[in-house]
DSSP file (Angstrom, degrees, kcal/mol; ACC not computed):
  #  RESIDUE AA STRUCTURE BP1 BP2  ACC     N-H-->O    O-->H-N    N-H-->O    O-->H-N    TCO  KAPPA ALPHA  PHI   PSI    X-CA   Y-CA   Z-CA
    1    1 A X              0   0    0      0, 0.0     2,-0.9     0, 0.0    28,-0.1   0.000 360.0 360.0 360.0 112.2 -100.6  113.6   15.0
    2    2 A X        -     0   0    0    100,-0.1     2,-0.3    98,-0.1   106,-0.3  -0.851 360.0-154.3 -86.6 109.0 -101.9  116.1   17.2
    3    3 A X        -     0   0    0     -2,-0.9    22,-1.6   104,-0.1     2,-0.2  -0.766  10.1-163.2 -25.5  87.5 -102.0  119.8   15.8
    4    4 A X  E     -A   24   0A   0     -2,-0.3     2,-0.1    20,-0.2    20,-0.1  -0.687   5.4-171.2-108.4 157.4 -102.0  122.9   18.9
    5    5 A X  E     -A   23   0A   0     18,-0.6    18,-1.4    -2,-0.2     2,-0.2  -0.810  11.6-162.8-156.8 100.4 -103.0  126.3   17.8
    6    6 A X  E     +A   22   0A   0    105,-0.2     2,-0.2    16,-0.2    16,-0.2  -0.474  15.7 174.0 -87.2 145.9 -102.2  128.8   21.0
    7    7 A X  E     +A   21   0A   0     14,-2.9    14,-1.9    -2,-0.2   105,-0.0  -0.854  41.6  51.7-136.1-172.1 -103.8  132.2   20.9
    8    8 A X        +     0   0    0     12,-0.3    11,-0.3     1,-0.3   104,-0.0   0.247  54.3 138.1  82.0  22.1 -104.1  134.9   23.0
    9    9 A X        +     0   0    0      9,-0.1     2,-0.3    87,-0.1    -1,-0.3  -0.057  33.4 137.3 -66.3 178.5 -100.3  136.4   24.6
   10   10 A X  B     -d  114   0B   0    103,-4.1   105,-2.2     2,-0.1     2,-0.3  -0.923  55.5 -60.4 163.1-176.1 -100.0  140.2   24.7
   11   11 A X        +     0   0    0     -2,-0.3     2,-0.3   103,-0.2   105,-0.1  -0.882  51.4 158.3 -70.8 108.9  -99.0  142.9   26.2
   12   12 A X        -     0   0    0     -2,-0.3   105,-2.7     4,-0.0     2,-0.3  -0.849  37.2-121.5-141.6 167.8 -100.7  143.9   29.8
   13   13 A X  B >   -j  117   0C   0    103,-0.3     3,-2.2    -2,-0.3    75,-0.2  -0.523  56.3 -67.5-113.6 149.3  -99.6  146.2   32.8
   14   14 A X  T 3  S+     0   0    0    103,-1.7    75,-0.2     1,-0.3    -1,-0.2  -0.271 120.7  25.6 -48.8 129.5  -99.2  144.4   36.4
   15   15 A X  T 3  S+     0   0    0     73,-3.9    -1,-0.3     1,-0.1    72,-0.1   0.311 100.5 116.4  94.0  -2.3 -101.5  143.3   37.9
   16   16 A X    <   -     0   0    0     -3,-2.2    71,-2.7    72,-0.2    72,-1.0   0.535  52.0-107.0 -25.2-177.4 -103.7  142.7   34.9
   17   17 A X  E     + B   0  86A   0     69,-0.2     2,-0.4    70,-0.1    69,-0.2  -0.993  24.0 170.4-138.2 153.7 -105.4  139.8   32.9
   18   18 A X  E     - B   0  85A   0     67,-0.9    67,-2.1    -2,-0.3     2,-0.5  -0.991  26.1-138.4-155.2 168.6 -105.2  137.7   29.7
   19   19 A X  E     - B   0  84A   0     -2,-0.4     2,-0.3   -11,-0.3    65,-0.2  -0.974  22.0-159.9-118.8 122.8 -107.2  134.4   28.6
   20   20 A X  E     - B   0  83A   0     63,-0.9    63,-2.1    -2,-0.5     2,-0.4  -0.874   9.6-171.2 -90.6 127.7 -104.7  132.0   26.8
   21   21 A X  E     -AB   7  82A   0    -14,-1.9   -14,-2.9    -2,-0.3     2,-0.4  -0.991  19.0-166.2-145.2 160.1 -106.3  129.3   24.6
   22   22 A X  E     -AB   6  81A   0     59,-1.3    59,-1.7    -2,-0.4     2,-0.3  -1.000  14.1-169.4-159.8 115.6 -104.7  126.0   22.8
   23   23 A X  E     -AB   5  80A   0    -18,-1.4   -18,-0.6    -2,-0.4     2,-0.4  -0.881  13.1-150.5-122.5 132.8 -107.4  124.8   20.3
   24   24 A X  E     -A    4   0A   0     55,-2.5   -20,-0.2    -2,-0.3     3,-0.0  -0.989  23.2 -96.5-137.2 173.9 -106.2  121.3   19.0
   25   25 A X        -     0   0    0    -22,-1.6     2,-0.6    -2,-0.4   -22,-0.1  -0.191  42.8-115.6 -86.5 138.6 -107.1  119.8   15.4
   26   26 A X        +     0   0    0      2,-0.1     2,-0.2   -24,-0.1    -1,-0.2  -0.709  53.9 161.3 -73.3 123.9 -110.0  117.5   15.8
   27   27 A X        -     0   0    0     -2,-0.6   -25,-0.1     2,-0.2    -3,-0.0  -0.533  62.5 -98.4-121.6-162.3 -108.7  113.9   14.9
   28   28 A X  S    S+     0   0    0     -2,-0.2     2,-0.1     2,-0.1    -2,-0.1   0.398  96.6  98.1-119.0  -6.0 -109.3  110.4   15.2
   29   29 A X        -     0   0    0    -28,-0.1     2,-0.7    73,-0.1    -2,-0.2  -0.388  69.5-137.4 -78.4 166.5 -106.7  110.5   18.4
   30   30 A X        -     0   0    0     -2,-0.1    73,-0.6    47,-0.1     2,-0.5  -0.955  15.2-157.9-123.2 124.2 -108.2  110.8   22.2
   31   31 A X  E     -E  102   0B   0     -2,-0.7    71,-0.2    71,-0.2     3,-0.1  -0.737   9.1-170.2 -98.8 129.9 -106.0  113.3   23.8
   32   32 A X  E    S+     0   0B   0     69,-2.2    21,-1.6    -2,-0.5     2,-0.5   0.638  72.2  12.2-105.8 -11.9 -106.2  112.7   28.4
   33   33 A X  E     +EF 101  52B   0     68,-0.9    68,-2.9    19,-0.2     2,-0.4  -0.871  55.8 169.8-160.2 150.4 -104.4  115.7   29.1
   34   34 A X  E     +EF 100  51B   0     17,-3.4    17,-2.2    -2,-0.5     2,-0.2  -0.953  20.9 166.8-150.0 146.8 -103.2  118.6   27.8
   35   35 A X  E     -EF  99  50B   0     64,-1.5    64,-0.7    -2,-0.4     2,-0.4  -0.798  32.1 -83.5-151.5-141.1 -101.7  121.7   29.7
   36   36 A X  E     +EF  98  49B   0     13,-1.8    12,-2.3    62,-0.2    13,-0.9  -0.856  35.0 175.5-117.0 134.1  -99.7  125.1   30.0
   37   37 A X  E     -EF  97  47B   0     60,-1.5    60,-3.2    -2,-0.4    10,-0.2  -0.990   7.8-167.2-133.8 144.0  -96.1  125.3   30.2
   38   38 A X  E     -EF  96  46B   0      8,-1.7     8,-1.6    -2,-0.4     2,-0.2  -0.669   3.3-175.4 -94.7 169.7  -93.3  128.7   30.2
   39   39 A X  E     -E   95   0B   0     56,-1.1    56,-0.7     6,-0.2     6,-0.1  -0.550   9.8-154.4-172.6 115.4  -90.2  128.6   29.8
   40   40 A X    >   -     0   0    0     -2,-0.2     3,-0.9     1,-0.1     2,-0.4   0.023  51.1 -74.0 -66.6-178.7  -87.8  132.2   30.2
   41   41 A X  T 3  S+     0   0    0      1,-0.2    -1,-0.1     3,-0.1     3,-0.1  -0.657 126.3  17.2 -90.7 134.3  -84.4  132.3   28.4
   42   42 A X  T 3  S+     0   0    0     -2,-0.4    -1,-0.2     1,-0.1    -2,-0.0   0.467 108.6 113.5  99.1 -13.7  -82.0  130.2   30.0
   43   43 A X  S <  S-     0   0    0     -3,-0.9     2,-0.3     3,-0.0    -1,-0.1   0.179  71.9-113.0 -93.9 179.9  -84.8  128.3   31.9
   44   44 A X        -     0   0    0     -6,-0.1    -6,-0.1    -3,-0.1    -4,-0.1  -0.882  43.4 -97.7-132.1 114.4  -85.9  125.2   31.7
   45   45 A X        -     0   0    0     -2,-0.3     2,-0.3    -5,-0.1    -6,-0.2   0.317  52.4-169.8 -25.5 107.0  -89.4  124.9   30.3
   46   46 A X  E     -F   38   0B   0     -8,-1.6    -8,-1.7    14,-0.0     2,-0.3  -0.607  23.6 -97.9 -96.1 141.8  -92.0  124.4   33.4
   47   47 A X  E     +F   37   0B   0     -2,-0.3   -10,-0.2   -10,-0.2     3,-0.1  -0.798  30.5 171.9 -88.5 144.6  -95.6  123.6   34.1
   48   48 A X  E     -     0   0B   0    -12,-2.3    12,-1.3    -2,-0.3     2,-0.3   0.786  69.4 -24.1 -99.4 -56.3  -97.9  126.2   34.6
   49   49 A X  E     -FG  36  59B   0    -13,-0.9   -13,-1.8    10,-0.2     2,-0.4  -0.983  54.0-173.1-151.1 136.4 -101.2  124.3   34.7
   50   50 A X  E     -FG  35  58B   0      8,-3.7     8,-0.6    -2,-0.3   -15,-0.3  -0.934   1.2-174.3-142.8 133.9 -102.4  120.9   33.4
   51   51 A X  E     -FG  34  57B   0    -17,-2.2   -17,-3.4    -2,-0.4     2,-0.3  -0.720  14.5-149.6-121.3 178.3 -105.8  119.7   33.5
   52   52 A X  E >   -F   33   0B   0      4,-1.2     3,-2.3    -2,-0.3   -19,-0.2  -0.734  35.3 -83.0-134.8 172.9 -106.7  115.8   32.3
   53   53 A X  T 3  S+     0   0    0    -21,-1.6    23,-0.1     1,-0.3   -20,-0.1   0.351 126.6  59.0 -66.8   4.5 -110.0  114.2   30.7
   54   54 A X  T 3  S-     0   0    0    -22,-0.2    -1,-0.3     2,-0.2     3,-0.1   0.480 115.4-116.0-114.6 -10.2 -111.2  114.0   33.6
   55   55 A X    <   +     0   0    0     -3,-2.3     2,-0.3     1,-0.3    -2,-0.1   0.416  64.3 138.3  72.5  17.6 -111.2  117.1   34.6
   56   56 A X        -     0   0    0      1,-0.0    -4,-1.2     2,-0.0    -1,-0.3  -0.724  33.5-167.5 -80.5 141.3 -108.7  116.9   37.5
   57   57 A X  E     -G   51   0B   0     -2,-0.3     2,-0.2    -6,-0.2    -6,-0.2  -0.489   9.3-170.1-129.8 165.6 -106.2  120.1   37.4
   58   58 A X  E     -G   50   0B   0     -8,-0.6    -8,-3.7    -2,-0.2     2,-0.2  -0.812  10.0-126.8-175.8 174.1 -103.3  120.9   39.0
   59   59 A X  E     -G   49   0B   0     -2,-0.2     2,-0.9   -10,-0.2   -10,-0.2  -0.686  24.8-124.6-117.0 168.6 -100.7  124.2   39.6
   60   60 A X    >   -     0   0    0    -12,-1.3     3,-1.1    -2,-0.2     2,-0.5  -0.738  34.7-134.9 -59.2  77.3  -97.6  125.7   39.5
   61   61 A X  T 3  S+     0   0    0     -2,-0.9    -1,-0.1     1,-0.2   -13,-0.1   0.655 105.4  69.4 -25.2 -13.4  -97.5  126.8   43.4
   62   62 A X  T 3  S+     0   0    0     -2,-0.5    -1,-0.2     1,-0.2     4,-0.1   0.974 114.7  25.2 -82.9 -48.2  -96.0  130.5   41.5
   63   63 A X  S X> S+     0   0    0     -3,-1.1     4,-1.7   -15,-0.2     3,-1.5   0.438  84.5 129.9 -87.2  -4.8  -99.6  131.0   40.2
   64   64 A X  T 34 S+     0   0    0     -4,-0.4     4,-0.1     1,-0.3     0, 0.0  -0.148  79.1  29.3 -53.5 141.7 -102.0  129.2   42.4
   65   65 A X  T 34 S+     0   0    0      2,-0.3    -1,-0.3    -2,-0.1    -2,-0.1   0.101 122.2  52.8  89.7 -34.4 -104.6  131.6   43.2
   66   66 A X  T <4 S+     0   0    0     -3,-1.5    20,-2.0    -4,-0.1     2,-0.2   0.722  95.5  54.1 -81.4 -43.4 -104.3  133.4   40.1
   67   67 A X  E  <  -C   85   0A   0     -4,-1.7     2,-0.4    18,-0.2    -2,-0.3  -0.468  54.6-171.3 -90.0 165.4 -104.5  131.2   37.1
   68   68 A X  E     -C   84   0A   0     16,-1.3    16,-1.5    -2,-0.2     2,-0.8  -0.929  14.1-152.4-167.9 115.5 -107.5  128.9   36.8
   69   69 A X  E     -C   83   0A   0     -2,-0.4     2,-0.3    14,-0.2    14,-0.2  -0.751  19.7-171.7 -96.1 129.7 -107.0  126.4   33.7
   70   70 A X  E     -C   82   0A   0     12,-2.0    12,-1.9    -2,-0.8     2,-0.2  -0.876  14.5-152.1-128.9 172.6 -110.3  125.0   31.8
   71   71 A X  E     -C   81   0A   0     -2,-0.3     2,-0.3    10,-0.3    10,-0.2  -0.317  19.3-108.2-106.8-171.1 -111.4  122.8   29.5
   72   72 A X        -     0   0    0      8,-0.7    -1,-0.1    -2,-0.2    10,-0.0  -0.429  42.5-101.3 -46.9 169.6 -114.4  122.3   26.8
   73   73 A X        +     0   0    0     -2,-0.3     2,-0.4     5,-0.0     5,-0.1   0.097  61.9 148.2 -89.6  16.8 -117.0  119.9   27.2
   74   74 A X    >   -     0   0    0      6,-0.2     3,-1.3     1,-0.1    -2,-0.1  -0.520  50.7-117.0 -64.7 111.3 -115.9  117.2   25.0
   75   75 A X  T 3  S-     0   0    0     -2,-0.4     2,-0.4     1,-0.2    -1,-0.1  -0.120  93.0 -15.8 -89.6 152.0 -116.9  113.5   26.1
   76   76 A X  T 3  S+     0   0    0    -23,-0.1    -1,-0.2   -46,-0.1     2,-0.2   0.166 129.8  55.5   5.0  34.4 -113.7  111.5   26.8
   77   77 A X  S <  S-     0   0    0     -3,-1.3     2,-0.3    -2,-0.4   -45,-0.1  -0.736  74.9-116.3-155.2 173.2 -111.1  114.1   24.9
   78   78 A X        +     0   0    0     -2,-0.2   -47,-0.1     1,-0.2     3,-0.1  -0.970  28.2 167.5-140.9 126.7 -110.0  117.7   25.0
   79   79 A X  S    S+     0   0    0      1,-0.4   -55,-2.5    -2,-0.3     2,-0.2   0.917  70.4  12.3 -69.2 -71.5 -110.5  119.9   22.2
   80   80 A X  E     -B   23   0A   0    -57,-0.2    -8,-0.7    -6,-0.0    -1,-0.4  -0.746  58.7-177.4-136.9 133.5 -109.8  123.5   23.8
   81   81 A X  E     -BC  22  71A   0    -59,-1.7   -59,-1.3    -2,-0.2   -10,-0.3  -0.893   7.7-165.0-150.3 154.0 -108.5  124.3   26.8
   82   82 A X  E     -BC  21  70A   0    -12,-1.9   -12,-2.0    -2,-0.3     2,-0.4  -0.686  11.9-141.5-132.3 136.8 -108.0  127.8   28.3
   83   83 A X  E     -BC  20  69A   0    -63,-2.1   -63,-0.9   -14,-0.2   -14,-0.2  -0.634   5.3-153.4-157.4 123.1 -106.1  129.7   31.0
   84   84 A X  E     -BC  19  68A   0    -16,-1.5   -16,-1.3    -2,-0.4     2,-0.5  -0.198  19.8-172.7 -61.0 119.6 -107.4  132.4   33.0
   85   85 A X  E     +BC  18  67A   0    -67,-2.1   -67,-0.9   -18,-0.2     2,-0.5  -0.733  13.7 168.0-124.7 101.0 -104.4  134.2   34.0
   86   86 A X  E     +B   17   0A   0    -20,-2.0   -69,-0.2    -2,-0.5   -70,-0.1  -0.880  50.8  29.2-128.8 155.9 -105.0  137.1   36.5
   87   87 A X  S    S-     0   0    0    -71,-2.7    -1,-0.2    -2,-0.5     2,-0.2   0.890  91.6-147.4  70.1  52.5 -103.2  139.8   39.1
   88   88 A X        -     0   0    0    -72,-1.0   -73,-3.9    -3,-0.4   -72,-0.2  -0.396   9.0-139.1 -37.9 114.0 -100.4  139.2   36.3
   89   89 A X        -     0   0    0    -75,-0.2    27,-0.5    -2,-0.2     4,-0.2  -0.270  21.9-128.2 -53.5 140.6  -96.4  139.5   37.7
   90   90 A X  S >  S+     0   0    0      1,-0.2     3,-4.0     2,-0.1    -1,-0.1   0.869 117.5  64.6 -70.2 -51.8  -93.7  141.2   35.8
   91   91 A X  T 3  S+     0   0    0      1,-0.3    -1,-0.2    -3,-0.0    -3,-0.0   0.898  87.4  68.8 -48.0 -42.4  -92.1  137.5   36.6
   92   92 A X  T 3  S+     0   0    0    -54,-0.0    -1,-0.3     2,-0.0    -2,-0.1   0.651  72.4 121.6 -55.4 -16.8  -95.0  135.9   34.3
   93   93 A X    <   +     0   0    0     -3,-4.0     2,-0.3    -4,-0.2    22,-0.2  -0.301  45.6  73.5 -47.5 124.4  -93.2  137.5   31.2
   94   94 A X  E    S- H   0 114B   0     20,-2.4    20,-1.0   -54,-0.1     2,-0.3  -0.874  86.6 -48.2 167.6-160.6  -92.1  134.7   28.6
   95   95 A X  E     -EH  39 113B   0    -56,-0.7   -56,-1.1    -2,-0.3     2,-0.4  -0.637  47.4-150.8 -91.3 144.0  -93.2  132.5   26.2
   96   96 A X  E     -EH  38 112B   0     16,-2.9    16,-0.8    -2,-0.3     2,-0.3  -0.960   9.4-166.5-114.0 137.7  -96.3  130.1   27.0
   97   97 A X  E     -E   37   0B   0    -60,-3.2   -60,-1.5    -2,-0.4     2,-0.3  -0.636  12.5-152.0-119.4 150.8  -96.9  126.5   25.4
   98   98 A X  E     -E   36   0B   0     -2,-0.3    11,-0.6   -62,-0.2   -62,-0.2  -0.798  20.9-167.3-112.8 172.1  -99.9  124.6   25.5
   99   99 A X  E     -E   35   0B   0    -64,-0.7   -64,-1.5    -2,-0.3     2,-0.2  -0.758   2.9-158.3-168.9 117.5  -98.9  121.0   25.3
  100  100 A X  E     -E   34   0B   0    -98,-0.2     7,-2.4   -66,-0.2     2,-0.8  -0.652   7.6-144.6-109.6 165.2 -101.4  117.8   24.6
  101  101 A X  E     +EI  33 106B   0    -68,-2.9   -69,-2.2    -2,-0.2   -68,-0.9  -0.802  26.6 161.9-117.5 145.9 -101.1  114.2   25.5
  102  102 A X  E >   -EI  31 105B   0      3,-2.9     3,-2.5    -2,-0.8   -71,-0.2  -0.997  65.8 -17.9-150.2 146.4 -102.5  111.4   23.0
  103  103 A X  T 3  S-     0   0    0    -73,-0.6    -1,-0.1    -2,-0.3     3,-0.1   0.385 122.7 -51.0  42.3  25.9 -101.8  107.8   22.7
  104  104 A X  T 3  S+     0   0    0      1,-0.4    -1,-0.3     0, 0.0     2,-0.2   0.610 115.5  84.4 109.5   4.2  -98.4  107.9   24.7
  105  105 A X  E <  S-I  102   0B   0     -3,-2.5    -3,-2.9     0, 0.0    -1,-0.4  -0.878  71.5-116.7-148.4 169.1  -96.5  110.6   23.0
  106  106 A X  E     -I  101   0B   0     -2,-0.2    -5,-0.2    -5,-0.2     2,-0.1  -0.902  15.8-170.4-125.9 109.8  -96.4  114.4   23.3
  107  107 A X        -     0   0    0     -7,-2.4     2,-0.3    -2,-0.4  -104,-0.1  -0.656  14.8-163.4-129.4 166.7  -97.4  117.4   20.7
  108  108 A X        -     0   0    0   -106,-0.3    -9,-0.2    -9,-0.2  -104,-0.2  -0.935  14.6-129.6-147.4 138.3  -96.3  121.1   21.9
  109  109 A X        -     0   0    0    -11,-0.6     3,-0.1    -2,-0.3  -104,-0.1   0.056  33.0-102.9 -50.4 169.2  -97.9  124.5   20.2
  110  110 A X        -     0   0    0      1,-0.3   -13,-0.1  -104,-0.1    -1,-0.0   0.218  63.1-117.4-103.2  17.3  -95.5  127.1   19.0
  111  111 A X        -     0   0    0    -13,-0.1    -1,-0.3   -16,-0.1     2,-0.3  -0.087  10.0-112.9  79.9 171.5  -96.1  129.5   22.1
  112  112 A X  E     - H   0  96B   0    -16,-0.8   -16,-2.9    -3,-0.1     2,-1.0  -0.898  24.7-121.7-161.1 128.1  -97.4  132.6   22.8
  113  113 A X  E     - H   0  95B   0    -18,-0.3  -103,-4.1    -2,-0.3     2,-0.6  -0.525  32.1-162.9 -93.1  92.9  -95.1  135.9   24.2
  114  114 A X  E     -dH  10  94B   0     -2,-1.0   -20,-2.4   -20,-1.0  -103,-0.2  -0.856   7.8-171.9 -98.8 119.0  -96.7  137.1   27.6
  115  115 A X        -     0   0    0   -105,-2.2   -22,-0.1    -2,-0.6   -25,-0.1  -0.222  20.5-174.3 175.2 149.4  -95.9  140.2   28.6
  116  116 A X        -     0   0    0    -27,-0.5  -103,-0.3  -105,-0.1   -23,-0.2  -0.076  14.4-162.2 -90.4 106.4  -96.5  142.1   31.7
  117  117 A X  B      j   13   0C   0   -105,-2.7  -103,-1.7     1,-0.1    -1,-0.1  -0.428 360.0 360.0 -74.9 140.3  -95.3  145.6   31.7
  118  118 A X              0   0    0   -105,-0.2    -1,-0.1  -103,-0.1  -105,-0.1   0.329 360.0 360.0 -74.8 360.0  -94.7  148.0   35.4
């Protein structure tokens, strides 16, 4: 059983920044990817960014240029992993999920509220 523990949503004005981070309980599992997902009301839950043990990323084409996803340094697992979210959208409002993967199955945080005021 992998554990997520999301911090960092808020409040921020357009055009702004906030640093998201999804810290996940150290266990005996080896987790290869973990990344960021939203999902508005009504929506259907999306990726935002996902980076892998390997350090290979990829984006959401709505945020490329803006978000930048990281990792820790952790030898062939991911602990922590972070995302730089900046020149913030009224459209980025909602709820954000970290989400890791370990041994074939799928753990999801309980989110985090972004959001971006005008």
């Amino acid at each position: 059983q992998v554990q997520l523990v999301e911090s960092g949503g808020g409040l921020v004005q357009t055009g702004g920044s906030l640093r998201l981070s999804c810290a996940a309980s150290r266990n005996i599992f080896t987790i290869s990817a973990m990344g960021w997902y939203r999902q508005a009301p009504g929506n259907q839950r999306e990726l935002v960014a996902r980076i892998t043990t390997g350090g290979r990323t990829n984006y959401a084409d709505a945020v490329k240029g803006r978000f930048t996803i990281s990792r820790d340094n952790a030898k062939n697992t991911i602990n922590t992993i972070y995302l730089q979210m900046n020149s913030l959208k009224s459209e980025d409002t909602t709820v954000y999920y970290c989400k890791a993967n370990s041994g074939g199955a799928a753990y999801w945080g309980q989110g985090t509220q972004v959001t971006v005021s005008s």
